[in-house]
N, C-alpha and C positions, 0 to 999 in steps of 0.2 A: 504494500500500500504506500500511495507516494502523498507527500503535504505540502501546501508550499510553504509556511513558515513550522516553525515550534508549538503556535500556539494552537496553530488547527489539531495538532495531533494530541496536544495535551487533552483539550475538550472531548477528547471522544472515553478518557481513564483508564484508555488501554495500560498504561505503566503499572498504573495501583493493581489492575487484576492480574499483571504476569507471577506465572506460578514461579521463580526461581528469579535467579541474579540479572542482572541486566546490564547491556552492553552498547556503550556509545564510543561510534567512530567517526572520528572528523577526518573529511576528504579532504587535504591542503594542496592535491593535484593529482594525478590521472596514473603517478606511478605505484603500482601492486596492491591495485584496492583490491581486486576479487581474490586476492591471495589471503589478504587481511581477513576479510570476510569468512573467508571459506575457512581461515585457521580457526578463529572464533567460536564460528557453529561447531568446530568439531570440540571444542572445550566445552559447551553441554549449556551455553546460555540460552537464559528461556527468552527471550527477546532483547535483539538488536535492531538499534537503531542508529542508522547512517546519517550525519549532513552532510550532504553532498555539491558539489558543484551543476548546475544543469547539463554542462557538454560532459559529463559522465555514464559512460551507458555499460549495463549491467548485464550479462547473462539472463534468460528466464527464469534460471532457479533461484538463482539470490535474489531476481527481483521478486519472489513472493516470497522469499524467503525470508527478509528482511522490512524495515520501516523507514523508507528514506524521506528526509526533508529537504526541501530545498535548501540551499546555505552558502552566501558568499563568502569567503573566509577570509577576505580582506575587509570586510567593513564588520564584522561581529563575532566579538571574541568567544572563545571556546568556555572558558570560563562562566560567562553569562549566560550561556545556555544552559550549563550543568548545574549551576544556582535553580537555574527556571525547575528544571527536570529534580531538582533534592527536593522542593516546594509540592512537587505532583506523585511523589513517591515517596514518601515518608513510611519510615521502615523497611523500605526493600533496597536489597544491595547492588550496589551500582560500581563499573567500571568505565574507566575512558581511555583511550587511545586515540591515535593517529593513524592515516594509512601507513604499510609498509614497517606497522608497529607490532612483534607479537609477542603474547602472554605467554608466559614460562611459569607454572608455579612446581613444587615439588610433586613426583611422581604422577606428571599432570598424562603420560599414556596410559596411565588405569584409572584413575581418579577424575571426576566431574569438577566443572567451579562452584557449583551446588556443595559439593563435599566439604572443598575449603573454606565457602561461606557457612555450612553447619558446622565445621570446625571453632572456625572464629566465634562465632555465637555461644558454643558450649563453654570457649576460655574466656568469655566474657568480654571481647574484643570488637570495635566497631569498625576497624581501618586494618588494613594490614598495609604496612610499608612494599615499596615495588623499586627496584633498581634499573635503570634504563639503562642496559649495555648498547652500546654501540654496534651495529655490524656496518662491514663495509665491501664493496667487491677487493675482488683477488687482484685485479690488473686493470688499473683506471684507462690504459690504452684502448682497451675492448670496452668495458661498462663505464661511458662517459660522468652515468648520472651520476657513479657511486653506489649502484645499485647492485647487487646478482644474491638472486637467492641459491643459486646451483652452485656459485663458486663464494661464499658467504664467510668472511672472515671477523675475528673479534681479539679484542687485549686479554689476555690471560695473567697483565700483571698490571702494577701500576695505577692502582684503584688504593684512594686513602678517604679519611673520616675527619673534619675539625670537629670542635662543638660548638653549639651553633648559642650566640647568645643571645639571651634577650633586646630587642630593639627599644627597649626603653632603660631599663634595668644596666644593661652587659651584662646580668646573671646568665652563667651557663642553665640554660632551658636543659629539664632533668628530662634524660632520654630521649634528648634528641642529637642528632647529628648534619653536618652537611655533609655530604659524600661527593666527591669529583672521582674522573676518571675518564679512561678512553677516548675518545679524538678530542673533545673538548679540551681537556687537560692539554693531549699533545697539540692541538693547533689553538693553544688559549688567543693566541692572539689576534684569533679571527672571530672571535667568540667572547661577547658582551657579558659583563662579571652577573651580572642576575641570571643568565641562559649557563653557566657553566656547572651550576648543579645536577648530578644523576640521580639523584632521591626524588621520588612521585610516590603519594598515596595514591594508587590508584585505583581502589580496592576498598572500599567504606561503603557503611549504611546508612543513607538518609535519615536525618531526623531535623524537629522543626528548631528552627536557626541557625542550621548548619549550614556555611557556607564556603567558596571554595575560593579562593584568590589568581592573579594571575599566574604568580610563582611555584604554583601546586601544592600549596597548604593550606589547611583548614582553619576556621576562626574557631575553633574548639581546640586547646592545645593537645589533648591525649588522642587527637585522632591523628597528629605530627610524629608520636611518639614509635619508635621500632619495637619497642616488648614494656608489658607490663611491668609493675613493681615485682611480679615473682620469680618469674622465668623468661626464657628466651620465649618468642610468638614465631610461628611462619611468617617468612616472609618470600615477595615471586620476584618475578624479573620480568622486563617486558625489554624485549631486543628488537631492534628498533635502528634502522637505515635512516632514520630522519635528519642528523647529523650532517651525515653522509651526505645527502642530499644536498643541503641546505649549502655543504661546504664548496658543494662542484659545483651547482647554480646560482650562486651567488656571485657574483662578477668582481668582485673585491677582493676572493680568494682562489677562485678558478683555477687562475693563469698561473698561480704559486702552490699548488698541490700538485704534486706529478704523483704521489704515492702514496697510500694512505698505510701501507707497511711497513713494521719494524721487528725488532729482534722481539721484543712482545706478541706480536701476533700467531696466533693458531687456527685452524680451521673450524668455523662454529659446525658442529653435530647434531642442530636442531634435534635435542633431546636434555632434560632436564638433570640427568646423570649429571653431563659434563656441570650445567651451571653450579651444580651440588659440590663437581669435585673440587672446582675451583674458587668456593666457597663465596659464589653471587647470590644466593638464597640459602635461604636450611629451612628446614620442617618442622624448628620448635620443638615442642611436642608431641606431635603428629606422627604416628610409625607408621 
């Protein structure tokens, strides 16, 4: 079903009645949306919904398959939709993404996001932190964009944590972190100090007041936070070309990236194993 804004789709309540987690993905361009898509549905969400650009055209099966809104993405920020959509869906779990963005949680080839959202709800948890690795192609001579999901490479090192302090305070905010890493880190200087963070909740429950910022934080501090007071909590990864992208289309950096590889890099195995070995996620306590 297609809408042409947010708000026609809100009206009809479809969100409030989906029976599990829900999944929103913002189209920023034409590269590997049905890939995004298709990865999605196979993670076990009860309803996605796409903003999409008009000159995006869909296969038949994702187009019933999914909810698309119309959605310029240069004039309305992603942020303010997902405000709109916590407002019309209070209590049910919500994800967001980008195209050419995919979710990774622990043991996510046998396990549903159903699973990890009744996980989260048993440990008393509203958010679960999400780390955005970077992927990137193999050989930027052949995949201009930075893109290849067939030849799909990622850092296997080089990922660190500050603590993040309070913007009024400087008290260190308890259990939180900033997290950097992967091409950001290494081409920081193409890359504006608010965009160099990889830590996204992406991964939380609606509830009334909660809001989400442009930065990807919540006005609720404990839905910022990586683990409760007692123990470690799950947390996923969402790996994600968007960088990548961003780095070779952008004309400022283009002409000065010939390589987006280095002695860090290894080949992503699109499989949660590896994010596991390389300790980008853990499963808390979740066996």
């Amino acid at each position: 079903m297609r809408y042409p804004d947010l708000n026609s789709f809100l009206k009809t309540n479809r969100l409030a009645k989906a029976k599990g987690p829900i999944a929103l993905i913002f189209v920023e361009d034409l590269i590997e949306v049905d890939s995004t898509i298709r990865h999605h549905l196979d993670q076990g969400f009860a309803q996605i919904v796409i903003f999409a650009p008009l000159e995006l055209n869909l296969p038949r099966d994702l187009t019933e398959a999914v909810v698309r809104i119309d959605y310029n993405f240069t004039k309305t920020n992603a942020h303010e939709q997902i405000n709109m959509v916590i407002k019309a869906a209070i209590g049910s779990w919500i994800y967001y993404c980008f195209n050419a963005e995919y979710l990774f949680f622990p043991f996510c080839e046998t396990r549903s996001i159903k699973d990890v959202t009744t996980f989260l709800s048993e440990e008393r948890r509203d958010s679960a932190l999400c780390y955005v690795i970077d992927l990137y192609a193999e050989d930027l001579s052949k995949f201009e964009t930075g893109v290849s999901r067939e030849r799909a490479m990622m850092d296997k090192s080089g990922y660190y944590a500050l603590a993040r302090p309070d913007p009024v305070t400087d008290v260190h905010l308890d259990r939180q972190l900033d997290f950097f890493g992967g091409l950001r880190w290494r081409f920081e200087e193409h890359v504006s100090p608010s965009k160099r963070r990889i830590d996204r909740v992406g991964i939380f429950r609606a509830a009334a007041g909660l809001e989400i910022t442009e930065d990807h934080r919540f006005n609720v501090e404990e839905y910022n936070t990586y683990a409760c007071e007692w123990h470690n909590n799950l947390t996923a990864t969402i790996c994600s070309f968007r960088t990548a992208k961003a780095l070779k289309l952008n004309p400022g950096s283009t002409f000065e990236i010939y390589d987006f590889q280095w002695h860090g890099s290894t080949q992503f195995k699109w499989d949660s194993q590896q994010l596991m070995n390389l300790g980008l996620m853990e499963p808390g306590q979740w066996f």
